[in-house]
Biopython code that builds the backbone (N, CA, C, O; Angstrom):
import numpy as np
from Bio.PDB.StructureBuilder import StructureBuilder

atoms = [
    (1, "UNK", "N", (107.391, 114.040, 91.672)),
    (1, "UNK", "CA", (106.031, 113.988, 91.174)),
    (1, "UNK", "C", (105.187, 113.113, 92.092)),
    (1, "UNK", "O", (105.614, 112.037, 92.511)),
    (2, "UNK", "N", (103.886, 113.627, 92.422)),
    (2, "UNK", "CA", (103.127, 112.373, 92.779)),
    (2, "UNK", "C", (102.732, 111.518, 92.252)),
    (2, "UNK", "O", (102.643, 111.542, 91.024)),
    (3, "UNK", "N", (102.235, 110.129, 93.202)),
    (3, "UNK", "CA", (101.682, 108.737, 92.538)),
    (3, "UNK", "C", (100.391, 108.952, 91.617)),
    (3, "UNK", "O", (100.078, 108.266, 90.644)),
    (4, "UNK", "N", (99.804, 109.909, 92.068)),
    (4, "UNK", "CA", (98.395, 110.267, 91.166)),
    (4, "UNK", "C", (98.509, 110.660, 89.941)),
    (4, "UNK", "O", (98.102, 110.228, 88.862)),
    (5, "UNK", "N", (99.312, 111.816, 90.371)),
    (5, "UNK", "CA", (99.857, 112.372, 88.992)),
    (5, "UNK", "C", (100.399, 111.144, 87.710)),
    (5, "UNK", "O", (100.124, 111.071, 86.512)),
    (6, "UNK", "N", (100.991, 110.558, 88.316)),
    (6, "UNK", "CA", (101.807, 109.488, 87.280)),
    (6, "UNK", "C", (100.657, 108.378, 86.826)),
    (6, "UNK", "O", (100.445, 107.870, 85.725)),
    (7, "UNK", "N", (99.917, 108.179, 88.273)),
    (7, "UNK", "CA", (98.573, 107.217, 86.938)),
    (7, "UNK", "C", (97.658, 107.605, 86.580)),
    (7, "UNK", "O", (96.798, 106.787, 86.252)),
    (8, "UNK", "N", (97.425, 108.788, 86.479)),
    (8, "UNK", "CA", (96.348, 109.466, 86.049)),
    (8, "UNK", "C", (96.860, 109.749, 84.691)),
    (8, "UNK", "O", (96.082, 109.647, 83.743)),
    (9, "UNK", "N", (98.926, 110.330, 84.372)),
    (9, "UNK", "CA", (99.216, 110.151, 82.857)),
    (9, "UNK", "C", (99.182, 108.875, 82.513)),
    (9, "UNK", "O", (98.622, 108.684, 81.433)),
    (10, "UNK", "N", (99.726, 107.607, 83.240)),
    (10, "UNK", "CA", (99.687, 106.301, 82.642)),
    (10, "UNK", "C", (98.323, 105.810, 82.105)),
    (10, "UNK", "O", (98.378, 105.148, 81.068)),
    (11, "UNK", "N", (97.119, 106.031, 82.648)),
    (11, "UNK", "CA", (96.262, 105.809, 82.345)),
    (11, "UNK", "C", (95.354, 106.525, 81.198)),
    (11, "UNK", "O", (94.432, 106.059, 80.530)),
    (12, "UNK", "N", (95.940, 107.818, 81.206)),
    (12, "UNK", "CA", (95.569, 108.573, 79.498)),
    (12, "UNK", "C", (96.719, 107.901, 78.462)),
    (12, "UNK", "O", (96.366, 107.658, 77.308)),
    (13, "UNK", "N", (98.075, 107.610, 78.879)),
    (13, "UNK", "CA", (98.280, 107.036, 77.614)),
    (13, "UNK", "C", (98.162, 105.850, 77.055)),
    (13, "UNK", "O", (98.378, 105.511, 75.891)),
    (14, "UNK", "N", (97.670, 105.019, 78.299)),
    (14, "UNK", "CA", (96.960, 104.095, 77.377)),
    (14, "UNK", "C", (95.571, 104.354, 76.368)),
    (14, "UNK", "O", (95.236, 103.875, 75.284)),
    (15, "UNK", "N", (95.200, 104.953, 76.920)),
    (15, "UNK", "CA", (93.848, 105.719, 76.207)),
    (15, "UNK", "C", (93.826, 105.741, 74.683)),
    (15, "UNK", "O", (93.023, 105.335, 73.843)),
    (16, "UNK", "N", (95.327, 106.533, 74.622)),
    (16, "UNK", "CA", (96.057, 106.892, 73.432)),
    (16, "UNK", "C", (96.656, 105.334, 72.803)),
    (16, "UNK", "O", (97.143, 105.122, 71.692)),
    (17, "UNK", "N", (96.541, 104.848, 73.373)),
    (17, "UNK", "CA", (97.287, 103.197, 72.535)),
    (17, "UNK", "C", (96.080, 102.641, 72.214)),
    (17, "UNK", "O", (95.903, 102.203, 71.077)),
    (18, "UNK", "N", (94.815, 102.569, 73.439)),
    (18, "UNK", "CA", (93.174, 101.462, 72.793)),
    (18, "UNK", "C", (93.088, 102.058, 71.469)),
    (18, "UNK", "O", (92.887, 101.405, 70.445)),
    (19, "UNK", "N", (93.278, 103.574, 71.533)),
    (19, "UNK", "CA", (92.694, 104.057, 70.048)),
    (19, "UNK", "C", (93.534, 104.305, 69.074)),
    (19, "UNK", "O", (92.962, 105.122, 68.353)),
    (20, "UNK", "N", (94.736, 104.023, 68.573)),
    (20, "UNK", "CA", (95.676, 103.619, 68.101)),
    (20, "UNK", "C", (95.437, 102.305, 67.331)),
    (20, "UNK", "O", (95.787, 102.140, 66.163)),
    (21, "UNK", "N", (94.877, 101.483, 68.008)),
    (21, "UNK", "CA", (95.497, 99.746, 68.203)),
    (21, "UNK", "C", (93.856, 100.143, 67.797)),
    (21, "UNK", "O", (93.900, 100.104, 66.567)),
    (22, "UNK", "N", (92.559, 100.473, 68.142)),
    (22, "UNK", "CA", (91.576, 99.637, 67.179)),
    (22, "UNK", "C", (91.382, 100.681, 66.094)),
    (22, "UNK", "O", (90.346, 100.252, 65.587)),
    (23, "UNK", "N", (91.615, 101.484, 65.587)),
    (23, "UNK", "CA", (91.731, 102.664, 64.919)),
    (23, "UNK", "C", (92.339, 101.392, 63.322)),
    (23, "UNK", "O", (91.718, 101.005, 62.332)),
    (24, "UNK", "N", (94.037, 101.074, 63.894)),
    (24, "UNK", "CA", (94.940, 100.564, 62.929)),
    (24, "UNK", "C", (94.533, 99.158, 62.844)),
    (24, "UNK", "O", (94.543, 98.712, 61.697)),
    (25, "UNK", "N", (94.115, 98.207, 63.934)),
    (25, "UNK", "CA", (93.566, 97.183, 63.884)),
    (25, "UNK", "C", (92.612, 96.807, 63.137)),
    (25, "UNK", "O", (92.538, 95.736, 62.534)),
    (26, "UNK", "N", (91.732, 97.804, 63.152)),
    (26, "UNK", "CA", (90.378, 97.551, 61.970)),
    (26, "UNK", "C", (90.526, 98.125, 60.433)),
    (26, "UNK", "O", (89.782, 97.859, 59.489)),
    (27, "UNK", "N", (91.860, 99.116, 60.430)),
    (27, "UNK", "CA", (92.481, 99.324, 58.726)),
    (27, "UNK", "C", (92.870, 97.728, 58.781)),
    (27, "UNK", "O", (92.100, 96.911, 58.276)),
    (28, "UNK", "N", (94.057, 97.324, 59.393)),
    (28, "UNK", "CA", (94.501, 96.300, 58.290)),
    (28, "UNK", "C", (93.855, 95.133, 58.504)),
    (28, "UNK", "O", (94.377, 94.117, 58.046)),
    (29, "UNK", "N", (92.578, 95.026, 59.247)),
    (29, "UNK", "CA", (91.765, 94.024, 59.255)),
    (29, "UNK", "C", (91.038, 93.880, 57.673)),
    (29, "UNK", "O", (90.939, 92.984, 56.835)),
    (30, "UNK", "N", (90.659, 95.121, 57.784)),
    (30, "UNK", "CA", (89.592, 95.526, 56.302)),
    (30, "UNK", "C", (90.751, 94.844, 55.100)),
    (30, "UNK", "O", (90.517, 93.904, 54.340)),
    (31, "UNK", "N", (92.172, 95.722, 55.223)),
    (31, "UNK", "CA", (92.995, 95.756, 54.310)),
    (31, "UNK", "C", (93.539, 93.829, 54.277)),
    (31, "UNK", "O", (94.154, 93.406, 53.298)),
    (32, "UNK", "N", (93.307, 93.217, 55.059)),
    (32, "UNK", "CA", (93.947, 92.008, 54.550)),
    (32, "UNK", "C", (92.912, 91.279, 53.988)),
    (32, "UNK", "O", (93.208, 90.593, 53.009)),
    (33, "UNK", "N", (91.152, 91.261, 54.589)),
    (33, "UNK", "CA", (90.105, 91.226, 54.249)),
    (33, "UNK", "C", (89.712, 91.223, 52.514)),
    (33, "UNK", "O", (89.024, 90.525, 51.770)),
    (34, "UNK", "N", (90.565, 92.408, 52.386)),
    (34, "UNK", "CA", (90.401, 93.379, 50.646)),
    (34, "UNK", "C", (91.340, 92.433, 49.839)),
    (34, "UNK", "O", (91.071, 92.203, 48.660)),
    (35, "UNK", "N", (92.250, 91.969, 50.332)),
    (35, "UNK", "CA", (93.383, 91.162, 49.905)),
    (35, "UNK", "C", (92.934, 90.134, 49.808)),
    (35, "UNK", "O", (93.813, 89.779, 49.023)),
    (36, "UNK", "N", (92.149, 89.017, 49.917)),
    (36, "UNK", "CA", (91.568, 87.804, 50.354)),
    (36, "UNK", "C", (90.431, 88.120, 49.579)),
    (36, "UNK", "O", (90.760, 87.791, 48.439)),
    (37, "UNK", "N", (89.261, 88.577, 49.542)),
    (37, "UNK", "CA", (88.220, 88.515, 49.115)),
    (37, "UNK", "C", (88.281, 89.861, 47.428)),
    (37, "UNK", "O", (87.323, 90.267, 46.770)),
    (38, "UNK", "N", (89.439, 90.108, 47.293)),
    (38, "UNK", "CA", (89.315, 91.216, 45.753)),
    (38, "UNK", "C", (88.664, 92.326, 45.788)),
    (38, "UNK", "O", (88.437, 92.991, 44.777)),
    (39, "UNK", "N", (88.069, 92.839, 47.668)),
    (39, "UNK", "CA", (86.803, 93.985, 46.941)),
    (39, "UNK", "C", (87.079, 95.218, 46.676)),
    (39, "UNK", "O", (86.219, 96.028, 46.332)),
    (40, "UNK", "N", (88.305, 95.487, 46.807)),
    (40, "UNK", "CA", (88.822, 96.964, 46.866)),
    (40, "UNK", "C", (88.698, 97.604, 48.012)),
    (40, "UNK", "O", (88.114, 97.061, 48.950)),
    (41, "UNK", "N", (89.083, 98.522, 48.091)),
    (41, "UNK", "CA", (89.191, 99.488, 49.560)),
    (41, "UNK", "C", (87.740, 99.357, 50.178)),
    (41, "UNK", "O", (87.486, 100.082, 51.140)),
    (42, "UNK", "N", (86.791, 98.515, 49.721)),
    (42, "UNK", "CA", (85.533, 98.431, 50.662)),
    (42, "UNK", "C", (85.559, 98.284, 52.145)),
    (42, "UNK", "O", (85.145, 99.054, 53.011)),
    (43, "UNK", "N", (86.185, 97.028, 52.252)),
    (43, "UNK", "CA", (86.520, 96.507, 53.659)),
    (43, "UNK", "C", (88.187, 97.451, 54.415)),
    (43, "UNK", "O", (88.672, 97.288, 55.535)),
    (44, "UNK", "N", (88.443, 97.935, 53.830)),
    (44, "UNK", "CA", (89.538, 98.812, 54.403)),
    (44, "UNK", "C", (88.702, 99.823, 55.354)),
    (44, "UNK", "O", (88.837, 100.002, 56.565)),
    (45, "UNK", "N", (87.825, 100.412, 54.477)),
    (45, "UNK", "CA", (87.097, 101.638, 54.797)),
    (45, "UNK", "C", (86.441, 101.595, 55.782)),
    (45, "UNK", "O", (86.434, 102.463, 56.655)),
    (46, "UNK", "N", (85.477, 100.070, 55.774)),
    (46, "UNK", "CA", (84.781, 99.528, 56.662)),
    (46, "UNK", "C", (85.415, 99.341, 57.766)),
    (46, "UNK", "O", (84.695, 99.705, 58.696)),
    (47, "UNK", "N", (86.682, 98.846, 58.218)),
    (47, "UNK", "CA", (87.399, 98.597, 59.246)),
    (47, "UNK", "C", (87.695, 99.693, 59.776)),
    (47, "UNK", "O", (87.396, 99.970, 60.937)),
    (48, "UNK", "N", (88.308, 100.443, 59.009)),
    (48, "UNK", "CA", (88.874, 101.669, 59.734)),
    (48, "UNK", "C", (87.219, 102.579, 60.551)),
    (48, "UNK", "O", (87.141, 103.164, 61.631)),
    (49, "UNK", "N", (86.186, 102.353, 59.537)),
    (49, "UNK", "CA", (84.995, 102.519, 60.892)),
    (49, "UNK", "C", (84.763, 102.506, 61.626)),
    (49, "UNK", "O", (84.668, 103.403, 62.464)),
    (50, "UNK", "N", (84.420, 100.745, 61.679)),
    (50, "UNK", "CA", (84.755, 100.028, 62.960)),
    (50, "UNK", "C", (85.524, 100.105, 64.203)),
    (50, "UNK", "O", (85.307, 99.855, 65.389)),
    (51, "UNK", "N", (86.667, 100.615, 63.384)),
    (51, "UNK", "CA", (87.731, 100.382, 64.339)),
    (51, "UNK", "C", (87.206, 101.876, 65.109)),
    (51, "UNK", "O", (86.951, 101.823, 66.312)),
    (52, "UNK", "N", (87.076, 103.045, 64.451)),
    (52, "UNK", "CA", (86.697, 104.500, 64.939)),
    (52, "UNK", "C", (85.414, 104.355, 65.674)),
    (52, "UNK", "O", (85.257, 105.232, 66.523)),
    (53, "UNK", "N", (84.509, 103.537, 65.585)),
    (53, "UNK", "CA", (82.909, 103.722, 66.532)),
    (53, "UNK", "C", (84.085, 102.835, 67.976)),
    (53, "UNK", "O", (84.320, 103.532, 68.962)),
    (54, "UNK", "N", (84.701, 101.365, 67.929)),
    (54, "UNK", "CA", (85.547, 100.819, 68.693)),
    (54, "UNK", "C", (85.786, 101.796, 69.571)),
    (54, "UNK", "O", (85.216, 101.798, 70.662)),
    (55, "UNK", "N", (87.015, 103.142, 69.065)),
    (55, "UNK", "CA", (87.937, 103.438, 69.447)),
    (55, "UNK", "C", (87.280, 104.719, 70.595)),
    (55, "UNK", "O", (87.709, 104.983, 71.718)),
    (56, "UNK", "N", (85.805, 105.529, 69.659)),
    (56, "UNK", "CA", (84.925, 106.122, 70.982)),
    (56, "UNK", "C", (84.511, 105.741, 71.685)),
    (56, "UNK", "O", (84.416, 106.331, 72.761)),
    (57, "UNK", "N", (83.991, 104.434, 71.461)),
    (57, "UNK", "CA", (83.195, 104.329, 72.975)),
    (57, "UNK", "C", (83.776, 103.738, 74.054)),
    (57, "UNK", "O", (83.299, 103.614, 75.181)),
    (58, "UNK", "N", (85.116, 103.285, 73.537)),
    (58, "UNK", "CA", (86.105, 102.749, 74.378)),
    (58, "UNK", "C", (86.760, 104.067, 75.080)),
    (58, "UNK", "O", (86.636, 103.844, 76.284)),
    (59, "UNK", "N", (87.140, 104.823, 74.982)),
    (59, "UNK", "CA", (87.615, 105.963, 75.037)),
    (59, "UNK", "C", (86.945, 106.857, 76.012)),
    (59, "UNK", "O", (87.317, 107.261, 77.113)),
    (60, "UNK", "N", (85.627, 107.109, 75.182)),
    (60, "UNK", "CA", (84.094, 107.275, 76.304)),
    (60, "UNK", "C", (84.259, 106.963, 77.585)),
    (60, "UNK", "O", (84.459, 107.703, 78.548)),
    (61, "UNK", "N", (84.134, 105.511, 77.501)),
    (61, "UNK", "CA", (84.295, 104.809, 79.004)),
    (61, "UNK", "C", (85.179, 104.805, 79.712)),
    (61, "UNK", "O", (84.966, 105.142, 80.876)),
    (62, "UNK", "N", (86.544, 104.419, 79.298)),
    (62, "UNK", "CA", (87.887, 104.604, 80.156)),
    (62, "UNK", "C", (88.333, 106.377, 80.249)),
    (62, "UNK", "O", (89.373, 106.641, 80.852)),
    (63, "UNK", "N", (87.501, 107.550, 79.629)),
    (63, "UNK", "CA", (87.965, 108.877, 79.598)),
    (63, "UNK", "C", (86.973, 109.319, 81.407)),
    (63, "UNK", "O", (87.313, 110.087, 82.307)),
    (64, "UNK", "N", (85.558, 108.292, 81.254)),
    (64, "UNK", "CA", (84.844, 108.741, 82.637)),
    (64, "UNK", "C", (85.396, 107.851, 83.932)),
    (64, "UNK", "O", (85.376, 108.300, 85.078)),
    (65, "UNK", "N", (85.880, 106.551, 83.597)),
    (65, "UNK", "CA", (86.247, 105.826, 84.504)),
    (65, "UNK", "C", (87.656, 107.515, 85.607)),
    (65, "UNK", "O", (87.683, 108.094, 86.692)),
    (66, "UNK", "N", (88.474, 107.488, 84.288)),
    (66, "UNK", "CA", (89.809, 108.303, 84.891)),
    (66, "UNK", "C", (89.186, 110.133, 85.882)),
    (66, "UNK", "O", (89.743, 110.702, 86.820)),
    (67, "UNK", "N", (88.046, 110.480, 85.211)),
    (67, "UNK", "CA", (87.405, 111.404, 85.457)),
    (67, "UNK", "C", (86.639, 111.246, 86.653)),
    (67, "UNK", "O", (86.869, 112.133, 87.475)),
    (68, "UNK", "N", (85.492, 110.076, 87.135)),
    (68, "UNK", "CA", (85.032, 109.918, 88.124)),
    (68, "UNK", "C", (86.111, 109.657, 89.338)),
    (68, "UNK", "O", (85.496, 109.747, 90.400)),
    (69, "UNK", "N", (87.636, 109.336, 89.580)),
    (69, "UNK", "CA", (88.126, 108.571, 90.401)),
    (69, "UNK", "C", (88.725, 110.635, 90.876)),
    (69, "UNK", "O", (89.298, 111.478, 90.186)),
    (70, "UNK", "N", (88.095, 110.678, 92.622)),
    (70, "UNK", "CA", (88.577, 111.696, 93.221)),
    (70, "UNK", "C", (89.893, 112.043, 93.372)),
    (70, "UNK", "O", (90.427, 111.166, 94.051)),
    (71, "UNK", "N", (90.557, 112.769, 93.114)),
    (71, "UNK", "CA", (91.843, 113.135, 93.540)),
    (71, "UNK", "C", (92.251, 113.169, 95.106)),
    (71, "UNK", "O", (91.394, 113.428, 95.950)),
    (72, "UNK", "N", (93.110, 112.996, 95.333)),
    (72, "UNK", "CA", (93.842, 112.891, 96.488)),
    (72, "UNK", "C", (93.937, 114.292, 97.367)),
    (72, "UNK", "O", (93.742, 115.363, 96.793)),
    (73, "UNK", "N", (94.104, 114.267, 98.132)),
    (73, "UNK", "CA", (93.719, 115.964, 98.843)),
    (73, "UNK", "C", (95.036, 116.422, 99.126)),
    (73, "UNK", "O", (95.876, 115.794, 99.770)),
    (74, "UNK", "N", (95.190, 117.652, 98.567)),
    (74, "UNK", "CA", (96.525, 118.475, 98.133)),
    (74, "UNK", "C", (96.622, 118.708, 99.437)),
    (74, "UNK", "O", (95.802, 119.118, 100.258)),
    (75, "UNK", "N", (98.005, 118.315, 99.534)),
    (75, "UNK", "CA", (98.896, 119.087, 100.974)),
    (75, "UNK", "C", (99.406, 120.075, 100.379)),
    (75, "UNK", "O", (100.035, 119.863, 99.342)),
    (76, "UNK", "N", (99.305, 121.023, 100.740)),
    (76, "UNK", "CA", (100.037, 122.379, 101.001)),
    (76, "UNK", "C", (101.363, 122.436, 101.986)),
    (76, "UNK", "O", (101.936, 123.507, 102.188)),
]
sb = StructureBuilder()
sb.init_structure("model")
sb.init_model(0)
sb.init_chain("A")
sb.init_seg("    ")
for serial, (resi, resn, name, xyz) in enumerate(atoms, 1):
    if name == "N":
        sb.init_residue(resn, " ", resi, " ")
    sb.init_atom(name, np.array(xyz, "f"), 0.0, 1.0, " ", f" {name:<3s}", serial, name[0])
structure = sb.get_structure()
């Protein structure tokens, strides 16, 4: 395989972990939040928001960063 090839996947799966990690980060933020303050799934809901506006525009940016960077010129 080539080197490109391999960080061009390493670098989508992290992609797949930022939005993972603030996706679940902002549930059990809300959820320990809900636990601490009594409000019910308010702040669960809210987090998991958060964590989803987080998880696009992060995503957004590191999806054009991987997109703008030219590929390497195919030998044949």
């Amino acid at each position: 395989m080539r080197a490109g090839f391999m960080a061009t996947a390493l670098r989508l799966i992290g992609i797949g972990w930022y939005v993972a990690i603030c996706i679940g980060g902002g549930a059990l933020a809300g959820f320990w939040l809900d636990g601490r303050l009594s409000s019910g799934p308010i702040l669960t809901m809210a987090g998991i928001g958060v964590g989803i506006v987080a998880a696009v525009v992060g995503m957004y940016r590191m999806l054009m960063a991987v997109l703008s960077t030219r590929p390497d010129s195919e030998e044949n």
